[in-house]
Residue frames as a rotation matrix with the C-alpha (Angstrom) as fourth column:
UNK 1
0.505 0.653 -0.565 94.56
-0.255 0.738 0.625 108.66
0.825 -0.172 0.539 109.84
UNK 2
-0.661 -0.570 0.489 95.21
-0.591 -0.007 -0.807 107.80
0.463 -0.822 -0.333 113.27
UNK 3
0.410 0.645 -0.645 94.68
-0.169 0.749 0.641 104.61
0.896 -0.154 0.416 114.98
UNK 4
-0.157 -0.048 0.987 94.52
-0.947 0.290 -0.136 103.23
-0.280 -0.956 -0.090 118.47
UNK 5
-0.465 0.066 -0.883 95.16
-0.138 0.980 0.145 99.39
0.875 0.189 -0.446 118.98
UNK 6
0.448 0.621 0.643 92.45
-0.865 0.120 0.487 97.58
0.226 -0.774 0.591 121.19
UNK 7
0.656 -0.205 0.726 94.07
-0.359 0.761 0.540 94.32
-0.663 -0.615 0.426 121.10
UNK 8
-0.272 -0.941 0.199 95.94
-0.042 0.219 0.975 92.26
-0.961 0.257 -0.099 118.50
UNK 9
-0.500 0.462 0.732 93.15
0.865 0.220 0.452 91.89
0.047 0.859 -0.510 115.87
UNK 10
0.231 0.951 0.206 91.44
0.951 -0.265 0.158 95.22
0.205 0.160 -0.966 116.25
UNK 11
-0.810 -0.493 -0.317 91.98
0.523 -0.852 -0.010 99.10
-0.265 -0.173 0.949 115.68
UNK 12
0.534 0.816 0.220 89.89
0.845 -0.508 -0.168 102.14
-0.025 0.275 -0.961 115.60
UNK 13
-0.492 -0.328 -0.807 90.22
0.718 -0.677 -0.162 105.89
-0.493 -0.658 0.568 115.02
UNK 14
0.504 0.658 -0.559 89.42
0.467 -0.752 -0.465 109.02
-0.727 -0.027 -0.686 113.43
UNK 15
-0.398 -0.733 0.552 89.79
0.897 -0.184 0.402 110.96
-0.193 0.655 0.731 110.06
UNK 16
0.320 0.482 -0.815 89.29
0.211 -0.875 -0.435 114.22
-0.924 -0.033 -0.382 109.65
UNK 17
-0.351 0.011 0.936 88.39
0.921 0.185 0.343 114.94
-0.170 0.983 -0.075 106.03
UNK 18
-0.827 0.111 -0.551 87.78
-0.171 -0.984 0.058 118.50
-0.535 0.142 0.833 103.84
UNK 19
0.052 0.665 0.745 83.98
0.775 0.444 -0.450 118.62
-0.630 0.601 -0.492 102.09
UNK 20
-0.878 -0.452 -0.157 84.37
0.333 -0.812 0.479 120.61
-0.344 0.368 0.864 99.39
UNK 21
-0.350 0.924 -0.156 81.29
-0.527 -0.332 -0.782 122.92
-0.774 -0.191 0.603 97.72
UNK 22
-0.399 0.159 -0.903 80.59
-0.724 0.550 0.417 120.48
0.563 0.820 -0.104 95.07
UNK 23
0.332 0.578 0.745 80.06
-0.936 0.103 0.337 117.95
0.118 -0.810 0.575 97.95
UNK 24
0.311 -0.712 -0.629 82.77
-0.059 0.646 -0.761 115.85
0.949 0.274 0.159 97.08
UNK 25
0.947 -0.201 0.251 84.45
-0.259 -0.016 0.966 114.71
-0.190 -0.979 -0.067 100.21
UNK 26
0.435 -0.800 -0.413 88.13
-0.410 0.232 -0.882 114.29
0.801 0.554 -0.227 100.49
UNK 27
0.958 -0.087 0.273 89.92
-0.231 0.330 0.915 111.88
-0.170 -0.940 0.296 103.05
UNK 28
-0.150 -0.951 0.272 93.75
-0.918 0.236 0.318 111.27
-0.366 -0.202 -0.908 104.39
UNK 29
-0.063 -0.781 -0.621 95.98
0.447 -0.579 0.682 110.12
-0.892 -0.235 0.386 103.24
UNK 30
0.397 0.198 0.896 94.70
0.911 -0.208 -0.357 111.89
0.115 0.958 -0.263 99.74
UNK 31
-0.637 -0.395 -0.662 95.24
0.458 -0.884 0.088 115.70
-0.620 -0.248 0.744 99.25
UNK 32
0.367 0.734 0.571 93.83
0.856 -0.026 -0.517 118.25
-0.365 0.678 -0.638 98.05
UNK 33
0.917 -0.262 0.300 95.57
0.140 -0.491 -0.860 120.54
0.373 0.830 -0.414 95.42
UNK 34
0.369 -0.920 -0.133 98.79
0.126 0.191 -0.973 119.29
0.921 0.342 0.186 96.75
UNK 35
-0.357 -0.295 0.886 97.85
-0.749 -0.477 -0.460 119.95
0.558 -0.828 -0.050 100.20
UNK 36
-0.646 0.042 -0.762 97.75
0.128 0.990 -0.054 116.92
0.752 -0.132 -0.645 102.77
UNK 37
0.203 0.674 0.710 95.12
-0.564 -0.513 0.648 116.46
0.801 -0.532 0.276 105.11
UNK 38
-0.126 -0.403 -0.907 96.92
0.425 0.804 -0.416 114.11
0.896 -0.438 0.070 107.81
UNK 39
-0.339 -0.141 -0.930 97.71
0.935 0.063 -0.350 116.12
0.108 -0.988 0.110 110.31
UNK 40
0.661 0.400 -0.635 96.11
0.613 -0.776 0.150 119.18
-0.433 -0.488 -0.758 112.34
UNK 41
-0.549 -0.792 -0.267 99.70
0.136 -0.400 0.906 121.18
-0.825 0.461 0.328 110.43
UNK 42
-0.733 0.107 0.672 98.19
0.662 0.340 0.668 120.16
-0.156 0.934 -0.320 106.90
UNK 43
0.024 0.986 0.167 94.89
0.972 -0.062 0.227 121.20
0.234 0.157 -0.959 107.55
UNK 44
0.362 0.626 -0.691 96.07
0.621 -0.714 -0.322 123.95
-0.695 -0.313 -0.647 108.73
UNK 45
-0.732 -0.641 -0.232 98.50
0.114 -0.450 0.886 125.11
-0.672 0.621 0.402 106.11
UNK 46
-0.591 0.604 0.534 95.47
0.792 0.308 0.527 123.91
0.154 0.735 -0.661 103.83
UNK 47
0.072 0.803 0.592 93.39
0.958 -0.221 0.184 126.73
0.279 0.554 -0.785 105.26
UNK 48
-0.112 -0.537 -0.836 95.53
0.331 -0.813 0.478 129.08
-0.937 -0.224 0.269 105.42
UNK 49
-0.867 -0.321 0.380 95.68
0.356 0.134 0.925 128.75
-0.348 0.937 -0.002 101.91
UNK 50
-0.484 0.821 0.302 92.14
0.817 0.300 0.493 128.88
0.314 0.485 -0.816 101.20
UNK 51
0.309 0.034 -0.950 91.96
0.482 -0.867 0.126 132.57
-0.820 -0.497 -0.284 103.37
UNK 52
-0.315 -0.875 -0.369 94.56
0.303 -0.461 0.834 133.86
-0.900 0.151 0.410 100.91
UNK 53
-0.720 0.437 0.539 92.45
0.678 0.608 0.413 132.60
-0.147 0.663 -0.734 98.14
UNK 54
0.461 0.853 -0.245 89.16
0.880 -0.475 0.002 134.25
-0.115 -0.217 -0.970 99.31
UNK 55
0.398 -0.021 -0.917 91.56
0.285 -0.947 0.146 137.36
-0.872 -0.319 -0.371 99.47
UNK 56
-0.678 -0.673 -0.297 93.35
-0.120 -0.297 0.947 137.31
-0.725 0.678 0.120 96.38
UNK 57
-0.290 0.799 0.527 89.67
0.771 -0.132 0.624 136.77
0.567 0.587 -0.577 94.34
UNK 58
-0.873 0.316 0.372 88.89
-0.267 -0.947 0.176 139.99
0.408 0.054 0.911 96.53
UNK 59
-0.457 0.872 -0.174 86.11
0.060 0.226 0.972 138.05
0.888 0.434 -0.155 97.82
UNK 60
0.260 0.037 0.965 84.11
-0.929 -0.263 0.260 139.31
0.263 -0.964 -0.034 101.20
UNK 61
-0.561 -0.518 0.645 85.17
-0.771 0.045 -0.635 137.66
0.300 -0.854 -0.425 104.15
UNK 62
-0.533 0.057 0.844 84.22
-0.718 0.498 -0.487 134.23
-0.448 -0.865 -0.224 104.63
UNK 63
0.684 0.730 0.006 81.87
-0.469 0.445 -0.763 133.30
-0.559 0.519 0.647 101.65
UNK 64
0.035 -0.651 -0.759 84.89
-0.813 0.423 -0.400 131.47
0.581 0.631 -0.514 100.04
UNK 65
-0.633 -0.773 0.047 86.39
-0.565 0.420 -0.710 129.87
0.529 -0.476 -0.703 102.53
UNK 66
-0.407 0.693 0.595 82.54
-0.854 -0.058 -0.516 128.69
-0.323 -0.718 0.616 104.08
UNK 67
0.741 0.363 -0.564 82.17
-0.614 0.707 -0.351 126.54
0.272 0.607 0.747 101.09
UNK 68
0.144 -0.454 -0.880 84.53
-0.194 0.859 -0.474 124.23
0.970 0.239 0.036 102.86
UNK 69
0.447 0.748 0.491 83.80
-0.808 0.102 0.581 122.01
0.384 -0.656 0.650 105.51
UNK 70
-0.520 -0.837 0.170 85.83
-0.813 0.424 -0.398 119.88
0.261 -0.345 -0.902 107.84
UNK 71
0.588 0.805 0.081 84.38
-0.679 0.437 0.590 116.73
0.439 -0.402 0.804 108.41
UNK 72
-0.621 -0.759 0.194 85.47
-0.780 0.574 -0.251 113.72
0.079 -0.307 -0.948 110.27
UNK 73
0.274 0.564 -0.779 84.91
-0.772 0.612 0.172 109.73
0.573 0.555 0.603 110.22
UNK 74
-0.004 -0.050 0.999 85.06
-0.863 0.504 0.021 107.21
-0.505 -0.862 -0.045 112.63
UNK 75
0.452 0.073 -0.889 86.43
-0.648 0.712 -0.271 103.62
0.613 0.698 0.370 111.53
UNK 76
-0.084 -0.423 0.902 87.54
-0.780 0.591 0.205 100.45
-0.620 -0.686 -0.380 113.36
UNK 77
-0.009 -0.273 -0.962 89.07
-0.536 0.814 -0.226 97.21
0.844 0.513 -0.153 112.03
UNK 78
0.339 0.422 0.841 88.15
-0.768 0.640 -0.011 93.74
-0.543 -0.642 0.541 113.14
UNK 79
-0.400 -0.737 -0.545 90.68
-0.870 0.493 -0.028 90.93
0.289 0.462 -0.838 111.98
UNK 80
0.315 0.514 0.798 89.03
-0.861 0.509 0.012 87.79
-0.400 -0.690 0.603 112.09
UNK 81
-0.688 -0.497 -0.529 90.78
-0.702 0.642 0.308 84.15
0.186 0.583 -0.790 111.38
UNK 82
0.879 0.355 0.319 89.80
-0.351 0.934 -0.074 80.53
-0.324 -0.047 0.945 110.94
UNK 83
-0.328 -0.938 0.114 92.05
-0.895 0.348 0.281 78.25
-0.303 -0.010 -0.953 111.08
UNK 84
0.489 0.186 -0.853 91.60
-0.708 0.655 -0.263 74.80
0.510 0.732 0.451 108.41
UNK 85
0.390 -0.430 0.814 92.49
-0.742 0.376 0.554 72.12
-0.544 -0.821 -0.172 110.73
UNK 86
0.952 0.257 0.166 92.82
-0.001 0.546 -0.838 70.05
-0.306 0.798 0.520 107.43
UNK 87
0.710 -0.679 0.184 96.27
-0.281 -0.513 -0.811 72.07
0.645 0.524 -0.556 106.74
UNK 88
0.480 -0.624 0.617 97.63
-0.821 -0.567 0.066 71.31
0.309 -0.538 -0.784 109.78
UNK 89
-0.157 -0.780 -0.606 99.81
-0.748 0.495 -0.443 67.96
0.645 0.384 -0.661 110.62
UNK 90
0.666 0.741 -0.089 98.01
-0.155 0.254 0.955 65.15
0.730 -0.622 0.284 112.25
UNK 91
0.203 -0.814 -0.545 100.90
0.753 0.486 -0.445 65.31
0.626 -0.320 0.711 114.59
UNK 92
-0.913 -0.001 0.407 100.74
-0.025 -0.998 -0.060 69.30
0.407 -0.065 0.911 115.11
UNK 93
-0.061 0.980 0.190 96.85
-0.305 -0.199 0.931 68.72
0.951 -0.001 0.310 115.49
UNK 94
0.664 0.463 -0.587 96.95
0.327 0.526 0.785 66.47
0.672 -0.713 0.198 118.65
UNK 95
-0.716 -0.580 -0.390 99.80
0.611 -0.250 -0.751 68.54
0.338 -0.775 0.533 120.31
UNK 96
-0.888 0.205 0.411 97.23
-0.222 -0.975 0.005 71.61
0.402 -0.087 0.912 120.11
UNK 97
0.186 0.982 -0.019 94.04
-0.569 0.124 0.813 69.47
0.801 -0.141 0.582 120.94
UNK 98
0.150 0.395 0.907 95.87
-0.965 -0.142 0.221 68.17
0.216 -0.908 0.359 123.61
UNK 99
-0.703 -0.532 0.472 96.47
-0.681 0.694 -0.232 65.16
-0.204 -0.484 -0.851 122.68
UNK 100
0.144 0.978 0.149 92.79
-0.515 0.203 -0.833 64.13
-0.845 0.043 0.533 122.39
């Protein structure tokens, strides 16, 4: 998962998740069969793995390793407050309003 701050309340970025052929979907920071999917490294170690696989079941060239599918997800966070002016010391209140 990798984020990008827009301001102080608010991030966005981008995961890049593995669908598997069930259609299960797997996303960072999970793993799958002990392999992380964080970084572009992981993913690839992950399908390296899943090459070896397809060869050690003997199976042709690609029909393993097709049943999995990289996907990816866009997400952004939006922190929003309110402030209870009730909580706040009628002393504290009229510095911040000014006075008013």
């Amino acid at each position: 998962m990798k984020g990008n701050k827009l301001s102080d309340d608010k991030e966005f970025g981008t995961d890049i998740g593995l669908r598997l052929p069930n259609g299960e979907e797997v996303w960072p920071p999970s793993d799958y069969k002990g392999f992380p999917l964080k970084t572009a490294e992981d993913r690839g170690k992950l399908a390296a793995a899943l090459v070896q696989t397809e060869k050690d079941l003997s199976l042709k060239p690609g029909d393993f390793v097709s049943q999995h599918v990289w996907v990816q997800r866009e997400w952004e966070i939006v922190a929003e407050f309110a402030v209870d002016d009730s909580i706040i010391a009628p002393q504290v209140q009229e510095e911040t309003d000014g006075g008013e």
